[in-house]
ROVEX-965656 format. One record per residue (C-alpha): residue number from 1; residue in three letters; y, z, x. Coordinates in steps of 0.02 Angstrom, whole numbers, plus 50000, padded with zeros to 5 digits. Each point is the difference from the previous one (the first is absolute). Example, Ala and Ser with C-alpha at 12.3 -4.5 7.8 and 13.67 -1.06 7.14 Angstrom:
<sites>
SITE, drenlum, semar, north, up, east
SITE, 1, Ala, 49775, 50390, 50615
SITE, 2, Ser, 50172, 49967, 50069
</sites>
This chain:
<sites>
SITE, drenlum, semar, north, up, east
SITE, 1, Unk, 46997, 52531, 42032
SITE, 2, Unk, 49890, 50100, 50132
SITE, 3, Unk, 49989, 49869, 50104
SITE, 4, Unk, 50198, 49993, 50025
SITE, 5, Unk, 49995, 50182, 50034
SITE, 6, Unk, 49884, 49987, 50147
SITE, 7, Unk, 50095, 49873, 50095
SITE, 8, Unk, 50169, 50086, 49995
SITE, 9, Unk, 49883, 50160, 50066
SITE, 10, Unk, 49948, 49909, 50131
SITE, 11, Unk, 50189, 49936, 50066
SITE, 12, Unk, 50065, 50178, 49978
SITE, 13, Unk, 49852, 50075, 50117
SITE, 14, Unk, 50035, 49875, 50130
SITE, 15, Unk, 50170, 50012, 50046
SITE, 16, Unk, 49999, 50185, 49997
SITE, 17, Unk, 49851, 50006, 50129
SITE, 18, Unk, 50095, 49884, 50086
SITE, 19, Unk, 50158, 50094, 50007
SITE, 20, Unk, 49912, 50149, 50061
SITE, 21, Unk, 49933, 49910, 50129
SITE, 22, Unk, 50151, 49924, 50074
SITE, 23, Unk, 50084, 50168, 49970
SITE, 24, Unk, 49849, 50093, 50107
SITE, 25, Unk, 50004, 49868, 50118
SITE, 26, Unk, 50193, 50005, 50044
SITE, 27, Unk, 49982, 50186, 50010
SITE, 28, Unk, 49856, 49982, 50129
SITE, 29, Unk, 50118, 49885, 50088
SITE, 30, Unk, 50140, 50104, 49984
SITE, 31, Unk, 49893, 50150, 50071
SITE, 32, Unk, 49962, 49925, 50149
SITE, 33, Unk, 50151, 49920, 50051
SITE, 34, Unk, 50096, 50131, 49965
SITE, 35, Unk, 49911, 50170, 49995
SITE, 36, Unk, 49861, 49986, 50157
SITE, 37, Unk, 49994, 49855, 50077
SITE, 38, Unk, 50194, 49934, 49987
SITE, 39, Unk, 50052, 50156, 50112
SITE, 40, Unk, 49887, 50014, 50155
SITE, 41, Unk, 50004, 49837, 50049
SITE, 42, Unk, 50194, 50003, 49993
SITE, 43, Unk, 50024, 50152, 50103
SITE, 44, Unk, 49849, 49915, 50122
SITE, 45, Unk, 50097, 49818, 49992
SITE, 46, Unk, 50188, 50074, 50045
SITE, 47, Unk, 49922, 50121, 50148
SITE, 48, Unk, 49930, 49873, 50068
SITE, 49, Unk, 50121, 49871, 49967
SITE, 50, Unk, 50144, 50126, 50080
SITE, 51, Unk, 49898, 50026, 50133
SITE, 52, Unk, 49928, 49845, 50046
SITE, 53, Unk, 50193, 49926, 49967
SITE, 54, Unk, 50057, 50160, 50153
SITE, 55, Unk, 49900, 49942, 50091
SITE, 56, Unk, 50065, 49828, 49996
SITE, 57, Unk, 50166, 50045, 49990
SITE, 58, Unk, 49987, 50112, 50164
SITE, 59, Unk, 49904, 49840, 50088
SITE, 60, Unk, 50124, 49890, 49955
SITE, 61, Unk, 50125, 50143, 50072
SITE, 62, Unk, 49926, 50011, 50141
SITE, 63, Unk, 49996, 49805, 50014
SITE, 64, Unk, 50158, 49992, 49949
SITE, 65, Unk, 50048, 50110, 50157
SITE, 66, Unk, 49897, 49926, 50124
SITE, 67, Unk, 50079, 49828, 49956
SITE, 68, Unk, 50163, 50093, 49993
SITE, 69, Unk, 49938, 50053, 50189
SITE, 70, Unk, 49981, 49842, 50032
SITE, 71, Unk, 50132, 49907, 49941
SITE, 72, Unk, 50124, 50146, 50088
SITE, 73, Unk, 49893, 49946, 50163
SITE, 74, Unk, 50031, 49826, 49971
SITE, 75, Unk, 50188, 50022, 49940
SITE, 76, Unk, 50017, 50109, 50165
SITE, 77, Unk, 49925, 49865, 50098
SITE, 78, Unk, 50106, 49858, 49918
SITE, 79, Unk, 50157, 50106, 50033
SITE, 80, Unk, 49948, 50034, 50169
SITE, 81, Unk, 49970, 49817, 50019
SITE, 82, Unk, 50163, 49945, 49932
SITE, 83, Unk, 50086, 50109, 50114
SITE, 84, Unk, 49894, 49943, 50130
SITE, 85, Unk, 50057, 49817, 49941
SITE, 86, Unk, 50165, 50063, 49956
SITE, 87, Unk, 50025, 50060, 50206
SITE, 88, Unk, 49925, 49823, 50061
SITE, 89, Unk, 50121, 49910, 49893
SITE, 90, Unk, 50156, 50097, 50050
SITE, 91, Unk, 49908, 49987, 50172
SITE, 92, Unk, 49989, 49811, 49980
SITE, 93, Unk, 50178, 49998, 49944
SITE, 94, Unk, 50071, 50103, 50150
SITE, 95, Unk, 49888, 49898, 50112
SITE, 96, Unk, 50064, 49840, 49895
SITE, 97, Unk, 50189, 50059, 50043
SITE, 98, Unk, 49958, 50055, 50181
SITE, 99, Unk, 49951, 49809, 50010
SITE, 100, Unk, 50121, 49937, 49923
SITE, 101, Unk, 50131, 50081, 50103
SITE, 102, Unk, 49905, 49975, 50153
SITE, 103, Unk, 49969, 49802, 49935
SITE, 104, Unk, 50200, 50003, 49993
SITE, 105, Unk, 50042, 50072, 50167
SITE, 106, Unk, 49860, 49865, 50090
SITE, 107, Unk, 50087, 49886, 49887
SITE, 108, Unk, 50180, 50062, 50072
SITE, 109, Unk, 49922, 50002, 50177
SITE, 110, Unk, 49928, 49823, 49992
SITE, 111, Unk, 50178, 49928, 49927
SITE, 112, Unk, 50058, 50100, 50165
SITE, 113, Unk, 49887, 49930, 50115
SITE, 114, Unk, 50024, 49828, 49920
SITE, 115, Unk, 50191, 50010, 50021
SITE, 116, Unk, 49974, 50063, 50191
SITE, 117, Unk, 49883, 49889, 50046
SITE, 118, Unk, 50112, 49869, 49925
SITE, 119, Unk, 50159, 50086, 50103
SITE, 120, Unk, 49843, 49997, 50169
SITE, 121, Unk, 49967, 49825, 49971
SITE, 122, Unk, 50210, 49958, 49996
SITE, 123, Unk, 50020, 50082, 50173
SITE, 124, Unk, 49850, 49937, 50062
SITE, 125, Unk, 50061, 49831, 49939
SITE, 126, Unk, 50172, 50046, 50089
SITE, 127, Unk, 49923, 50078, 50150
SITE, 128, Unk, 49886, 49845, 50029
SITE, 129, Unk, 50155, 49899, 49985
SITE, 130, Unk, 50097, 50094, 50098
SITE, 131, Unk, 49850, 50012, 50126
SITE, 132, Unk, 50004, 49785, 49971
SITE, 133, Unk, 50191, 50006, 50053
SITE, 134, Unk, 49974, 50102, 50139
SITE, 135, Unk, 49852, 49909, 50052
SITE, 136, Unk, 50095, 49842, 49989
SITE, 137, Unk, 50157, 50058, 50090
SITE, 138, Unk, 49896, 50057, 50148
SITE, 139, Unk, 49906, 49860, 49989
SITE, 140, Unk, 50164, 49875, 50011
SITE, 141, Unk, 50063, 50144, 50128
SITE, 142, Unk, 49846, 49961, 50116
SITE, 143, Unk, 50007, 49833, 49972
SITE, 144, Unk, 50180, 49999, 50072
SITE, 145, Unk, 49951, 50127, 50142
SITE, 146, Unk, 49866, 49877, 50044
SITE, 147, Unk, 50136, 49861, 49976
SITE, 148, Unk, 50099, 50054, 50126
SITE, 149, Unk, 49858, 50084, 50105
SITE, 150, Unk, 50100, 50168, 49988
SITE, 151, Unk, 49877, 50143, 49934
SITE, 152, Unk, 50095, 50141, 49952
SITE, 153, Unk, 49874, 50179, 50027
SITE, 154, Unk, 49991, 50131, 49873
SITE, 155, Unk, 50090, 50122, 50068
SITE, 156, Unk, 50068, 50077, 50142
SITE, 157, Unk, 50110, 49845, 50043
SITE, 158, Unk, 50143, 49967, 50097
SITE, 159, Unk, 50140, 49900, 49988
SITE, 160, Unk, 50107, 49961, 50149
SITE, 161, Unk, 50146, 49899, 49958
SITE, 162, Unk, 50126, 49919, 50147
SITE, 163, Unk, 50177, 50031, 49935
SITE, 164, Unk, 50061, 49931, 50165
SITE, 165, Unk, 50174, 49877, 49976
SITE, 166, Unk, 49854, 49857, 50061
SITE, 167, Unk, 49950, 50011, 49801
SITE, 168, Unk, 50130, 49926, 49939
SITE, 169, Unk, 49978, 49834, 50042
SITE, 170, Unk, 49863, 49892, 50082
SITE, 171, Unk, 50169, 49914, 50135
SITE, 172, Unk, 50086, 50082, 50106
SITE, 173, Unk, 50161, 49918, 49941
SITE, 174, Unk, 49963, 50048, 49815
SITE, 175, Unk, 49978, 50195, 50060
SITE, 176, Unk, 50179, 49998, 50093
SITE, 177, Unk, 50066, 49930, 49843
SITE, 178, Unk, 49926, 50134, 49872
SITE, 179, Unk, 50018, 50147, 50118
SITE, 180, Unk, 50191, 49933, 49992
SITE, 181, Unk, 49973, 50016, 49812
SITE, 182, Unk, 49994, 50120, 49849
SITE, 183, Unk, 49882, 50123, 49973
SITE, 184, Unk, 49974, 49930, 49819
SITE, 185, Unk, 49972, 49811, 50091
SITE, 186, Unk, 49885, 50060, 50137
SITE, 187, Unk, 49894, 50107, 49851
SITE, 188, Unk, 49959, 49825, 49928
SITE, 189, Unk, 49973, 49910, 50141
SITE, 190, Unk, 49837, 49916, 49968
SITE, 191, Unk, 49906, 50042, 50159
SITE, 192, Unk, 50028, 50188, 49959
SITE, 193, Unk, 49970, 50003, 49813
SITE, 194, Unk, 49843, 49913, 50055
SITE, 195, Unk, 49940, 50133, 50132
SITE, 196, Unk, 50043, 50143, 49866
SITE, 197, Unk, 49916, 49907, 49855
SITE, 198, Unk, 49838, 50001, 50110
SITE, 199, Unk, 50020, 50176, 50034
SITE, 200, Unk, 50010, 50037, 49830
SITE, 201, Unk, 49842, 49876, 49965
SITE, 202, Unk, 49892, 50133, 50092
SITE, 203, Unk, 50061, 50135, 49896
SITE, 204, Unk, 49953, 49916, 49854
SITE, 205, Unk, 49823, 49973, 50055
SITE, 206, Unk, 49971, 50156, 50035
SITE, 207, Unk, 49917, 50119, 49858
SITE, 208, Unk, 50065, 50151, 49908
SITE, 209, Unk, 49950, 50149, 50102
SITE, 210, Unk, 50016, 49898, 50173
SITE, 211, Unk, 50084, 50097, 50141
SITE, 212, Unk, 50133, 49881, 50090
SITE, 213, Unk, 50171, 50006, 50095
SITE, 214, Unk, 50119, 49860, 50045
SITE, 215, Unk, 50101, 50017, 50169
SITE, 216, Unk, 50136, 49865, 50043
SITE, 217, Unk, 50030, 49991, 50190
SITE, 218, Unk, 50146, 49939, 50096
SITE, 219, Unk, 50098, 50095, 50149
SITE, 220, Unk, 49921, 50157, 49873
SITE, 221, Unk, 49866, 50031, 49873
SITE, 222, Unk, 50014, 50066, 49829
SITE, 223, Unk, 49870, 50044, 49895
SITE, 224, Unk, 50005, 49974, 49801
SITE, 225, Unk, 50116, 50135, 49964
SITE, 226, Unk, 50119, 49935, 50120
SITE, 227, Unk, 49982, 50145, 50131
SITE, 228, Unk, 49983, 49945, 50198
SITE, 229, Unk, 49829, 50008, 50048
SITE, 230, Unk, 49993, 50072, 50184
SITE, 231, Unk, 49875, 50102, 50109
SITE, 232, Unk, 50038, 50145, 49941
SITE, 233, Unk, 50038, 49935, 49781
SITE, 234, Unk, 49836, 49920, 49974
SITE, 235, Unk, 49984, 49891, 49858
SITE, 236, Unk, 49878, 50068, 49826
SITE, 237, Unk, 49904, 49934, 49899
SITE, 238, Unk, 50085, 49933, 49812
SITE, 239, Unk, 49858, 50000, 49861
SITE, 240, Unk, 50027, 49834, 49878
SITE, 241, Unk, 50001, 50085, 49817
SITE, 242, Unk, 50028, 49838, 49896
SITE, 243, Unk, 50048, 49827, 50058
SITE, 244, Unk, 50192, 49998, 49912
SITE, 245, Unk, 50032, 50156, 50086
SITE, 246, Unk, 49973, 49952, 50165
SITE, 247, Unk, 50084, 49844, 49986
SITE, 248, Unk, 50137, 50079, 49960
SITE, 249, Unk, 50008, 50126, 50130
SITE, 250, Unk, 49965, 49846, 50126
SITE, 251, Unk, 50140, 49896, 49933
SITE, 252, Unk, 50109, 50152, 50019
SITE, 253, Unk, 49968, 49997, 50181
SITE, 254, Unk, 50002, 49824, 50043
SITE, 255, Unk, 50111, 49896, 49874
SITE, 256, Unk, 50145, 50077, 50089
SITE, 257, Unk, 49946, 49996, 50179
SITE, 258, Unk, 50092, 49894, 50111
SITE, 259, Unk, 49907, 49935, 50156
SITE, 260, Unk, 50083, 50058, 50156
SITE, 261, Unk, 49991, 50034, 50172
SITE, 262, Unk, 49825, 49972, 50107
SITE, 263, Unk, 49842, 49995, 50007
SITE, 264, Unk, 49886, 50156, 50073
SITE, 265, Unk, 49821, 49964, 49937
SITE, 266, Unk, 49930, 50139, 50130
SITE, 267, Unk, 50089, 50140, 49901
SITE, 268, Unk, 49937, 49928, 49846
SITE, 269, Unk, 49826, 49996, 50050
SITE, 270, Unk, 50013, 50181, 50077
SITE, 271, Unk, 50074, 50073, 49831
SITE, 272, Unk, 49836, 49909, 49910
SITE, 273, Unk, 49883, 50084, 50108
SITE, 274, Unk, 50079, 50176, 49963
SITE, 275, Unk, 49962, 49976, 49818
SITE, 276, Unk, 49884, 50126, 49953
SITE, 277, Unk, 49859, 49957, 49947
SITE, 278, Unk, 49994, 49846, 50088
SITE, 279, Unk, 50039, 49823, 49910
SITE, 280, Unk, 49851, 49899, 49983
SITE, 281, Unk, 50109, 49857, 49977
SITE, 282, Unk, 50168, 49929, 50065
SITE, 283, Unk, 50083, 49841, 49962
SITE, 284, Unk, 50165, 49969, 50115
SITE, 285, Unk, 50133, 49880, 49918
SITE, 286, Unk, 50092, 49937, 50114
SITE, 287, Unk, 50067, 49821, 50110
SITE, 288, Unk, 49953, 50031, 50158
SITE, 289, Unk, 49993, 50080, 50169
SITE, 290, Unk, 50097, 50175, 50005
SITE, 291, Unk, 50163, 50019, 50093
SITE, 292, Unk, 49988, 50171, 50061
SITE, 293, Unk, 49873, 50097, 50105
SITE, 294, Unk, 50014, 50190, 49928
SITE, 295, Unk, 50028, 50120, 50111
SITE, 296, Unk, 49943, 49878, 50158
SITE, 297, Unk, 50122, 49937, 50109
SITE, 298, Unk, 50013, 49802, 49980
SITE, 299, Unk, 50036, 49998, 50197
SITE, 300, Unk, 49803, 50047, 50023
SITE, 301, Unk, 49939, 49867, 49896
SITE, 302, Unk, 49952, 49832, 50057
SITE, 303, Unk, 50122, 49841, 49982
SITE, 304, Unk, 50113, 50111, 49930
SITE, 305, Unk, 50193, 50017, 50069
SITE, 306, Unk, 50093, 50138, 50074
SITE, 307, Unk, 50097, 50122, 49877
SITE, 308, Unk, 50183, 50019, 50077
SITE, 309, Unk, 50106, 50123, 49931
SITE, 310, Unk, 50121, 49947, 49862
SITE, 311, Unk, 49917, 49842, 49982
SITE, 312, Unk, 49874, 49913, 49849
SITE, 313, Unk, 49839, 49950, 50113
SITE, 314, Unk, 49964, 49789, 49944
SITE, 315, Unk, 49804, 50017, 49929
SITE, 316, Unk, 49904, 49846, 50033
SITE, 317, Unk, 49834, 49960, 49924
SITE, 318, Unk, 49906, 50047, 50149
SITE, 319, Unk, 50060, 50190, 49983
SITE, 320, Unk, 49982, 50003, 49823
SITE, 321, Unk, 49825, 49940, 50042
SITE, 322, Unk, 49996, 50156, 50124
SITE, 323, Unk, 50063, 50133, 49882
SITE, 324, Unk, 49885, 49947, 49868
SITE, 325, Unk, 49854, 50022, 50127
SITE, 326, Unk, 50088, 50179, 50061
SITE, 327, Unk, 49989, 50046, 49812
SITE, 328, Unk, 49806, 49965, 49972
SITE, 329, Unk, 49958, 50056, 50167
SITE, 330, Unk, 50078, 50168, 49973
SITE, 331, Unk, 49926, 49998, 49839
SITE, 332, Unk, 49833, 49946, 49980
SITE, 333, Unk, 49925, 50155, 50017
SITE, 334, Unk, 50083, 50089, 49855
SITE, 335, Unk, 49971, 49848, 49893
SITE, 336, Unk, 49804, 49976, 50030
SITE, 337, Unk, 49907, 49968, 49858
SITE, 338, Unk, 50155, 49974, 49890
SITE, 339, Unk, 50017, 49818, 49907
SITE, 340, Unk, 50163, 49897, 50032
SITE, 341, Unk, 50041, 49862, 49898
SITE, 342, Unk, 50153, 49894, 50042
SITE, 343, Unk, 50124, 49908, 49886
SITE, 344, Unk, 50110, 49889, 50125
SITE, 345, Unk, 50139, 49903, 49966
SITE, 346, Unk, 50053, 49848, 50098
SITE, 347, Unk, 50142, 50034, 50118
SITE, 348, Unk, 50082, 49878, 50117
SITE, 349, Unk, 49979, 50004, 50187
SITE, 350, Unk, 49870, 50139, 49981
SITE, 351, Unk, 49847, 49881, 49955
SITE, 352, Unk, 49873, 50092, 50136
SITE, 353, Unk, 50005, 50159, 49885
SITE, 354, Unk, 49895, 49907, 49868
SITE, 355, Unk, 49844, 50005, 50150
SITE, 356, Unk, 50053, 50190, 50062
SITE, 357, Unk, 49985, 50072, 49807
SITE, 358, Unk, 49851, 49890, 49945
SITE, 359, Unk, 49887, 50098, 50165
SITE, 360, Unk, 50097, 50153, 49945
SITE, 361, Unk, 49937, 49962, 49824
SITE, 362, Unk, 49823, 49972, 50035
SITE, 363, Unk, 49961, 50110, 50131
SITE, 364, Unk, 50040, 50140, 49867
SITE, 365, Unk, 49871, 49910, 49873
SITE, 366, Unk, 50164, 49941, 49895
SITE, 367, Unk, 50069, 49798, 49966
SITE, 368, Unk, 50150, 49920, 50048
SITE, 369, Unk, 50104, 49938, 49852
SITE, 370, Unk, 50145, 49858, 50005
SITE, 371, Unk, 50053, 50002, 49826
SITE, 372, Unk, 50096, 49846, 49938
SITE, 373, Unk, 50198, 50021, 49954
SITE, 374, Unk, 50038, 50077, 49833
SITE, 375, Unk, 49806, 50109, 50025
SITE, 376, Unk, 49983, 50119, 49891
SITE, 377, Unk, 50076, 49952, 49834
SITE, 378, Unk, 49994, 50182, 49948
</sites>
């Protein structure tokens, strides 16, 4: 029985010490946490911790700021730059449309070029075959001048046509007849249409701008208007404007001129050397040796016969040949220097002229021409 009492003694002892410890101990522990110890190093820990955590917070602030500095530097920059860029580009774009428009108009101005240089090249083409036409027409021009060994001169040229009643026929029988005639019959009498075709032959050949004058001679001389030509009514110079027109005005004069009446050549060749300036070349048409002296008296001259009042002196060859030298003798002063061609047709009973106009010809640097019947065709 004691022995059961002493363990149970033992178990009660025990867990009472034990709970006082624990109990003491959690007090101790409770006591410093709490009481001493708990409290200062709180208040130290939060101080600090605010502070240090200020601190922080105004360094990151002030971070905070300078990269806020920085990135307002950098957005500054970027918008200056994209203005900058925003400039070039609408710079580029005006530039862009300034080329453009100037592309266009070089664009416009080649097509113009193109289309005149293609409009340049047709009247070049037309030019040069106008020039080839020309070229040709004087060339087949000079080759008939040098045909018929006639040169026709540039300008300044005279034509001296014999409308003497001679022209109408190469026989003396055929003359009476168509003197008998109609004016209309002795207009196309073939001798005459000849002599006023080769009249007209020299005007052709002659260039626009030429200076020229036609006188017909007979018992009187008329210039191309149809006026007498004497000492006193000199004959002036016509200018050739355009080969249709002068035709014309030549055809007007001649197609209805009717040969009459004779032959003065010295009057002629004294109303060419009044032409102011002078000719540089004449080319006589005519049949043969003149009929008339001028103003000299036919008694003075040699081989000639006696003029009796009321009566028609009977020319033989050997006057005419005398007159004809009267006329150059009288003459040959006033026509130095001056070129004389002559166109003679064939008359009957008058062949000696054919030597007195060839040394008239050639002693005045110009040719002696025979032309065949129906010469020109023109």
């Amino acid at each position: 029985m004691s022995r059961t009492v002493k363990r149970q003694s033992v178990v009660a002892f025990g867990l009472s010490f034990l709970d006082v410890l624990c109990c003491g101990l959690g007090a101790a522990v409770l006591l410093l946490l709490v009481v001493k110890h708990g409290e200062s190093v709180a208040e130290i820990d939060a101080a600090g911790f605010l502070i240090e955590h200020v601190t922080e917070i105004q360094e990151l602030i002030a971070t905070k700021t300078e990269q806020k500095t920085d990135l307002k530097k950098v957005a500054d920059e970027t918008q200056r730059q994209i203005i900058a860029l925003t400039a070039q580009d609408d710079a580029r774009s005006s530039i862009s449309r300034l080329q453009a428009t100037r592309l266009a108009n070089l664009l416009r101005e080649v097509q113009q070029q193109r289309i005149a240089l293609s409009s340049a090249r047709q009247a070049l083409a037309s030019d040069a075959a106008q020039q080839q036409r020309a070229a040709e027409e004087a060339q087949q021009v000079a080759s008939q001048q040098h045909l018929t060994g006639l040169m026709v001169n540039s300008d300044r040229v005279v034509v001296l046509l014999d409308s003497s009643a001679s022209m109408l026929s190469s026989t003396l029988a055929e003359i009476i007849r168509l003197r008998a005639s109609s004016p209309q019959l002795q207009l196309r009498a073939d001798k005459w249409v000849s002599a006023r075709g080769a009249a007209k032959w020299v005007v052709d050949r002659l260039p626009n701008g030429a200076s020229y004058q036609v006188l017909t001679y007979s018992d009187v001389v008329r210039d191309s208007e149809g006026k007498t030509v004497t000492g006193a009514q000199t004959a002036k110079w016509k200018t050739k404007q355009d080969a249709a027109a002068a035709r014309t005005h030549l055809s007007s004069l001649l197609d209805d001129l009717t040969p009459n009446g004779a032959t003065d050549l010295k009057t002629a060749l004294v109303a060419v050397a009044g032409i102011d300036p002078a000719p540089v070349q004449v080319i006589v048409i005519t049949d043969g040796y003149p009929t008339l002296p001028g103003k000299s008296s036919l008694n003075r001259l040699r081989d000639c016969p006696r003029v009796r009042a009321g009566q028609v002196p009977l020319i033989s060859p050997q006057c005419r040949k005398s007159i004809f030298d009267n006329a150059l003798r009288v003459n040959r002063r006033d026509l130095r220097g001056i070129r004389i061609d002559v166109v003679l047709y064939p008359l009957d009973g008058d062949s000696n002229a054919v030597h007195g106009y060839w040394e008239f010809a050639t002693s005045q640097g110009g040719r002696l021409l025979t032309p065949v019947p129906g010469w020109p065709t023109s």
